[in-house]
Structure formats: structure tokens, C-alpha cells
C-alpha positions in Angstrom: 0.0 0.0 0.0 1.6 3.4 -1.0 1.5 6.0 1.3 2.1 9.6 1.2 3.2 11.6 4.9 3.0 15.4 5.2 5.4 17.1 7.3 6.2 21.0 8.0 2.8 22.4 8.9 1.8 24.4 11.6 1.5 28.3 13.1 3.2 30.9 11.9 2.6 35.0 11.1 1.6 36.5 8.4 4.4 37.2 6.0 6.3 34.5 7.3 7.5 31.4 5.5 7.2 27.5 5.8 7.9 24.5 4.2 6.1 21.6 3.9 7.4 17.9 2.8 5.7 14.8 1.6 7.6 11.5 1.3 6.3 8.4 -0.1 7.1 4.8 0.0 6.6 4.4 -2.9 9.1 4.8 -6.1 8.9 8.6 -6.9 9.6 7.6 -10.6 6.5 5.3 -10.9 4.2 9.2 -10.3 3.7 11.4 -13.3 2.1 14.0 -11.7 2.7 14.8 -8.0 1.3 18.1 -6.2 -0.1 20.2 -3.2 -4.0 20.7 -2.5 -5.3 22.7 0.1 -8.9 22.6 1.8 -9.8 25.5 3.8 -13.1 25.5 6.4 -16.0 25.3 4.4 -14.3 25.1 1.4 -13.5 22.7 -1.7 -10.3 21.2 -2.0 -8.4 23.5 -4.4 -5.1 22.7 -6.6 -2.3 24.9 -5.4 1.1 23.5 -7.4 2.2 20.7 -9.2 5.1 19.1 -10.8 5.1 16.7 -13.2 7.9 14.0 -13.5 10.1 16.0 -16.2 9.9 19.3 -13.5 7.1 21.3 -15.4 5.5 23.6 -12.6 1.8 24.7 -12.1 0.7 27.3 -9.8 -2.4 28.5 -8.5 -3.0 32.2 -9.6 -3.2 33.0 -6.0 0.1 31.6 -5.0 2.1 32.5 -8.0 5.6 34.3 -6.9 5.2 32.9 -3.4 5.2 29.2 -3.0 7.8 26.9 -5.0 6.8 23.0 -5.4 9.9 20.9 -6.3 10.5 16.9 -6.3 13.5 15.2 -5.1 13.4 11.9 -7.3 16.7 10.8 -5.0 15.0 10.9 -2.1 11.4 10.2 -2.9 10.0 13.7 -1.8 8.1 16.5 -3.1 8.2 19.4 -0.8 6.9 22.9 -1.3 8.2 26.6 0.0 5.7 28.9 0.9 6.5 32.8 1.4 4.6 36.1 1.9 2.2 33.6 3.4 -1.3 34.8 4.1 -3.9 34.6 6.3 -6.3 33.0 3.4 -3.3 30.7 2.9 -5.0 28.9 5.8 -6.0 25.2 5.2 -5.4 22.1 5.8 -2.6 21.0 2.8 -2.7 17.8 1.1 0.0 15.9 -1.0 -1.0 14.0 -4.2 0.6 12.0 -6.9 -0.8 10.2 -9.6 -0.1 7.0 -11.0 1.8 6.8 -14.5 0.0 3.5 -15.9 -3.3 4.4 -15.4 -3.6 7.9 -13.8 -4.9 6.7 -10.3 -4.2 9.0 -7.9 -3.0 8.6 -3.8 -3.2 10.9 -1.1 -1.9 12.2 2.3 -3.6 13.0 5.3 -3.2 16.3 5.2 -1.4 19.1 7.3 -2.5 21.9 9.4 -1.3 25.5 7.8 -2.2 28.6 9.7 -1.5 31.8 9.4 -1.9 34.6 12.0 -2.8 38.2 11.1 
């Protein structure tokens, strides 16, 4: 069973930075595209950057110039930077990868991101 832990969340101010990790047990190299979602209260689970297994980058308009998704094949990560944070950056983050053979798609359990005014 593949599994996919988040790391890095928590408290912080706004304007402050934090970076959050995912590692999988999996092979890194068997995912085409891996990613970060984010679910805020009362919200629906939203897309906020992805990376696909040649290093192709997609970013949410709202995060664009702040965060920075990259994948560490070596080490079977994809972690994500987030600066300038925001207190609508607040959500519970989820890391996703999808399978290359037919697309299926794993996920974390999510991790706690708040940010203070």
C-alpha cells in the first residue's frame, strides 16, 4: 500500500514562510504528476502546485511568486516553499501523486497551515 506523509505544517505569522514535505514509499519515478491541494473550512479542496515528473511547474494564480513545489526523485519527496504567506493561505494541505499507468491518484492525510494576522 503506497503512502504519502506530510510534514512542515503548523503556526506561523503572516508574512512568514514554511515549508512543507511529503515522502512516499513508494518509487517517486513510478508518479507522473505529484502536487499540493489545500482545503480551507468550508471550502472545496483546491489545486495549489504541481510538478510533473520532467519538472514542469503549475501554480495557482493565488500563489504564484510565493510558493515553489519541487520533487526530489533521490530521495522520494516533493516538498513545497511557501513565502509572503497569508492569512487566506490557511488550510489544511494535502499531497497528491498520480499514477503513471493508469492515472490513479494517492493521497496524504493532510497538514495543518495557519497563518496569523
Amino acid at each position: 500500500q503506497v503512502q504519502l506523509v506530510e510534514s512542515g505544517g503548523g503556526l506561523v505569522q503572516a508574512g512568514g514562510s514554511l515549508r512543507l514535505s511529503c515522502s512516499t514509499s513508494a518509487n517517486i519515478r513510478s508518479f507522473s504528476d505529484m502536487g499540493w491541494y489545500r482545503q480551507a473550512p468550508g471550502g472545496q479542496r483546491e489545486l495549489v502546485a504541481a510538478i510533473t515528473s520532467s519538472g514542469d511547474t503549475n501554480y495557482a494564480e493565488s500563489v504564484k511568486g510565493r510558493f515553489i513545489i519541487s520533487r526530489g526523485n533521490a530521495k522520494n519527496m516533493v516538498s513545497m516553499e511557501m513565502h509572503s504567506l497569508k492569512p487566506e493561505d490557511t488550510a489544511i494541505y494535502y499531497c497528491n501523486a498520480k499514477r503513471i499507468w493508469d492515472g490513479g491518484q494517492y493521497w496524504g492525510q493532510g497538514t495543518q497551515v495557519t497563518v496569523s494576522s
